[in-house]
C-alpha positions in Angstrom: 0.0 0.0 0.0 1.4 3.4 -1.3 2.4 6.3 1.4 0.0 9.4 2.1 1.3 12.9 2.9 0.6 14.6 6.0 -1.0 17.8 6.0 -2.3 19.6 9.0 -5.1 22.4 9.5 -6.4 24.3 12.0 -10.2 24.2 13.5 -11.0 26.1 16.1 -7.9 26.1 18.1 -7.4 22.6 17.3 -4.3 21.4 15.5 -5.7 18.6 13.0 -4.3 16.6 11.0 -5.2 14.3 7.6 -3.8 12.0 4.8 -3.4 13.2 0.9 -3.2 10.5 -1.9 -2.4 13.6 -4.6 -3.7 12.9 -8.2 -3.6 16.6 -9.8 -6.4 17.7 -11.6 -8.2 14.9 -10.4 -11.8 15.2 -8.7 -11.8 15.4 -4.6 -12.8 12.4 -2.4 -12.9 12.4 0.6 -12.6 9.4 3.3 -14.0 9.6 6.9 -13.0 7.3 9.5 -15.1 6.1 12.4 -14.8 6.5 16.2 -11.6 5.0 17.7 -10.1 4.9 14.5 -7.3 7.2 12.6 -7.1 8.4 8.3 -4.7 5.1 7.5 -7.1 2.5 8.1 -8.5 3.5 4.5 -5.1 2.9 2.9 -6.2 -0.3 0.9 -9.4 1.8 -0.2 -6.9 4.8 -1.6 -4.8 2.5 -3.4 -8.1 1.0 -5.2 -9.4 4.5 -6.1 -6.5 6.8 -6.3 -6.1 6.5 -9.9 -9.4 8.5 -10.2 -9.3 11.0 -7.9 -7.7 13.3 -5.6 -8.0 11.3 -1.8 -7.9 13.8 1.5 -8.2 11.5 4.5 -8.7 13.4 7.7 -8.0 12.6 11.3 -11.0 13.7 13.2 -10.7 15.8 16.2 -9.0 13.5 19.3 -7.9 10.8 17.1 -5.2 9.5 15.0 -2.5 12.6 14.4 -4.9 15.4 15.8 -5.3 17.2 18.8 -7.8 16.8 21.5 -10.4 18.8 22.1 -10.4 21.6 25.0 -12.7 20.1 27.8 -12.4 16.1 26.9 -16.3 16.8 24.7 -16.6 15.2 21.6 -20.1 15.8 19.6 -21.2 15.6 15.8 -21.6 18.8 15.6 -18.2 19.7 16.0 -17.1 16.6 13.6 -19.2 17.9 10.8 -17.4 21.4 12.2 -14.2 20.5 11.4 -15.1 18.9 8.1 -16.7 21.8 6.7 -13.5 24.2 7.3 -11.4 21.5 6.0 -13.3 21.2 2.5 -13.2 25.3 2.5 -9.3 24.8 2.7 -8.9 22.5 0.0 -11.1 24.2 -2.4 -11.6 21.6 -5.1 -14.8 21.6 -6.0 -17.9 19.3 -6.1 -16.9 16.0 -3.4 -17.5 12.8 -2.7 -17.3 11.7 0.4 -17.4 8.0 1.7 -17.5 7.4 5.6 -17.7 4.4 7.7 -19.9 4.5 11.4 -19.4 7.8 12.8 -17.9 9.5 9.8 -21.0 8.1 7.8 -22.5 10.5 10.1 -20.3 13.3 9.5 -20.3 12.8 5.3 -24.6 12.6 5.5 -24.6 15.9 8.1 -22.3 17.6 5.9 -24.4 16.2 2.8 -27.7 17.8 4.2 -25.7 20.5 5.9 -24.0 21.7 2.4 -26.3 20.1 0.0 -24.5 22.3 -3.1 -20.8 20.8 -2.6 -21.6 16.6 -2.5 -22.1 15.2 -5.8 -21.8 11.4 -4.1 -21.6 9.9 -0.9 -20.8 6.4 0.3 -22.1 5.4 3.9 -21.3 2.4 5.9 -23.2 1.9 9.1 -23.8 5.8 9.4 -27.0 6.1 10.3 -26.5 6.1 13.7 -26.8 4.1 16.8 -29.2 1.9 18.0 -31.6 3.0 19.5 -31.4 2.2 23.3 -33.9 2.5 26.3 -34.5 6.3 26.6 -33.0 8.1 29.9 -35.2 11.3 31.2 -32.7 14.3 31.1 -31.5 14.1 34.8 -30.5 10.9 34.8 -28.6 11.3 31.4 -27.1 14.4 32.8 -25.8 13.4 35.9 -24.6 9.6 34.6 -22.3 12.0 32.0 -21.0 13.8 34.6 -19.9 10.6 36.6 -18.4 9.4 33.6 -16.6 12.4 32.8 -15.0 12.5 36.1 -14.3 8.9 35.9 -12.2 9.3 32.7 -10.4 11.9 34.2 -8.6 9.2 36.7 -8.4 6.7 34.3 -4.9 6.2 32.3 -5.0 4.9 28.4 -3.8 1.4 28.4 -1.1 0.3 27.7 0.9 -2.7 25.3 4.3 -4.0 25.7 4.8 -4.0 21.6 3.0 -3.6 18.7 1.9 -7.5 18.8 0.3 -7.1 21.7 -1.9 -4.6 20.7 -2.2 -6.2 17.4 -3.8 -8.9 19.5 -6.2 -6.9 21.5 -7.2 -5.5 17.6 -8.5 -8.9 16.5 -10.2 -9.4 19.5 -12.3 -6.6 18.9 -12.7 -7.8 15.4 -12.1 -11.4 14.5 -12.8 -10.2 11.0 -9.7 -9.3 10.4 -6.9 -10.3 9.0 -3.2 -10.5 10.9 -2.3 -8.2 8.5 -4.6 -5.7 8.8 -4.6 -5.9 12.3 -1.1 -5.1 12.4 -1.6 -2.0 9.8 -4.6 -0.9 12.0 -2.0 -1.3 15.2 1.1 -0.1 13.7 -1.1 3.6 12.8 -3.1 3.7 15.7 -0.4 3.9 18.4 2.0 5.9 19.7 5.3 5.2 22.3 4.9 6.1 25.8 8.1 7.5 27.6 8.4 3.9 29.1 8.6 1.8 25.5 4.8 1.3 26.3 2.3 1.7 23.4 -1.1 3.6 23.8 -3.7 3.8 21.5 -3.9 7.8 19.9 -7.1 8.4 19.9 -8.2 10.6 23.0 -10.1 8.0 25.6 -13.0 10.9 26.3 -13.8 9.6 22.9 -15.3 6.7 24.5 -18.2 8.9 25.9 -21.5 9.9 25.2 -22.9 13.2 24.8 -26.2 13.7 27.5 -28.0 14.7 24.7 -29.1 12.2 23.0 -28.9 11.0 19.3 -32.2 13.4 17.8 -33.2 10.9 14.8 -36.0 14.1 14.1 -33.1 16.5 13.6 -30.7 14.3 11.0 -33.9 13.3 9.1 -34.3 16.9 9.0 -30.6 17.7 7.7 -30.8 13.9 5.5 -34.0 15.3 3.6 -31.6 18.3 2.4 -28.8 16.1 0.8 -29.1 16.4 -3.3 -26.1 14.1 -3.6 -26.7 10.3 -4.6 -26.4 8.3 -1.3 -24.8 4.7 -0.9 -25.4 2.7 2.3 -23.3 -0.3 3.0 -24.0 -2.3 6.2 -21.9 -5.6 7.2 -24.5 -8.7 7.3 -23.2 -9.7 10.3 -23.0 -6.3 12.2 -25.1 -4.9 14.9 -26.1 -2.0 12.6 -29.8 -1.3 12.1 -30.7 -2.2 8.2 -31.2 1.1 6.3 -34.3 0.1 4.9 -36.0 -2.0 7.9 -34.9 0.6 10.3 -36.9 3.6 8.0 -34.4 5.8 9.0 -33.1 6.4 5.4 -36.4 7.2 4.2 -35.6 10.3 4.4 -33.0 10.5 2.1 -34.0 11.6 -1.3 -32.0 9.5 -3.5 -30.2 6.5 -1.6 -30.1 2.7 -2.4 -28.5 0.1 0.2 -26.1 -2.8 -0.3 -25.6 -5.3 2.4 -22.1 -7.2 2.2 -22.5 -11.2 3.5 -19.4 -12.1 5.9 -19.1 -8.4 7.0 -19.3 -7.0 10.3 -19.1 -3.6 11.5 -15.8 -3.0 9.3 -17.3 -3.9 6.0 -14.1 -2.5 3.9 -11.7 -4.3 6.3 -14.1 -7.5 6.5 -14.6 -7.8 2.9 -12.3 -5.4 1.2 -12.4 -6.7 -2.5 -16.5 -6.5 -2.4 -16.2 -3.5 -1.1 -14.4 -1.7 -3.5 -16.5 -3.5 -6.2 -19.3 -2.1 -5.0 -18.3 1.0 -4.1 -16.8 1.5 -7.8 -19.4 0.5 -9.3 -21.6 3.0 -7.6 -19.0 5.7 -8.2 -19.4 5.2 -12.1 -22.8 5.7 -12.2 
């Protein structure tokens, strides 16, 4: 798999940072990652669409190569944020964005949210979470709080060497190959003073906003979206089908695709499908 460049930008006050497969002249596409995750775990995707367009890869906010945000909060909001002043910084015209879990999220907010700049976007499993037993405000609000403070004593784990938190990857998904597991590791940690490894990504990342995922309010932003919609979901994920679910109803033009022998990492689980179906959809 070919080597990136590193850029970085700036988003308020934040210092972030994201991949560049450069193909001049080419047409901008931009890859999302999902929570927990970091801008190289779409390498094997670049290298099967670089030759067609001009890749931008961003590290969201408290993950991968960025900085943290101020305060330890993480929201969608400031996800789609960041997003929108990067693509103002590049500049290149109409984009196509594809985005797995949370940045499925962030490419169908931004869709809705800039309906004029998306051409095409590819979604895996970004719909958004399942929906789970509701919590009146208090309760939510004061279960944060103890969580926040929580985190605050808590120290990142950490590995003895990259195989051991190789191993720790493919627990979490037995989907993958050793391989990729190690790629995954190899880009998603960073040496601790004591030859330890920790995972980058910030572990306040790991908690929940108190309010609520509002399914109302990213219909309302989904109904926007002009761009031609793809939605991907693993067969063997916990992910809520598109259809069955009616949360993508509201998306004016959108058609699903769900990948047998997939989990939650469809383009990890079964890369080659993937990026057969994802092309195919991209030549339309």
């Amino acid at each position: 798999m070919s080597e990136p460049e590193s850029r970085y930008y700036n988003s308020q006050r934040l210092k972030l940072h994201y991949a560049v497969w450069g193909n001049e002249g080419k047409p901008p596409l931009m890859l999302i990652h999902g929570g927990r995750d970091h801008c190289r775990n779409w390498d094997r995707v670049a290298d099967g669409l670089r030759d067609r367009y001009s890749i931008y890869a961003p590290d969201l906010r408290g993950h991968g190569d960025s900085g943290s945000a101020l305060g330890g909060m993480y929201s969608l909001p400031e996800f789609v944020l960041d997003t929108a002043t990067l693509v103002a910084n590049l500049g290149d015209g109409p984009l196509t964005i594809i985005g797995h879990s949370l940045g499925g999220a962030i490419a169908l907010q931004y869709a809705g949210t800039y309906p004029e700049r998306v051409i095409k976007v590819v979604a895996i499993e970004g719909l958004g979470p399942p929906l789970i037993e509701h919590q009146v405000a208090h309760v939510r609000m004061r279960t944060w709080i103890d969580h926040m403070h929580e985190m605050e004593r808590r120290r990142p784990r950490r590995y003895a060497s990259v195989e051991d938190a190789t191993r720790r990857m493919i627990d979490a998904n037995p989907h993958l190959t050793p391989e990729m597991a190690h790629h995954l590791t190899l880009h998603g940690t960073r040496p601790n003073d004591d030859g330890t490894l920790s995972w980058k990504f910030d572990n306040y990342v790991r908690i929940r906003s108190p309010y609520e995922f509002n399914l109302e309010d990213a219909q309302d932003i989904w109904s926007r979206i002009r761009a031609r919609v793809l939605l991907i979901k693993g067969a063997e994920s916990w992910a809520p089908d598109p259809d069955k679910s009616g949360r993508a109803m509201a998306i004016p033009s959108y058609r699903s695709v769900i990948i047998e022998d997939a989990g939650h990492w469809v383009h990890h689980d079964q890369p080659e499908r993937f990026l057969e179906v994802v092309t195919e959809f991209l030549k339309e």
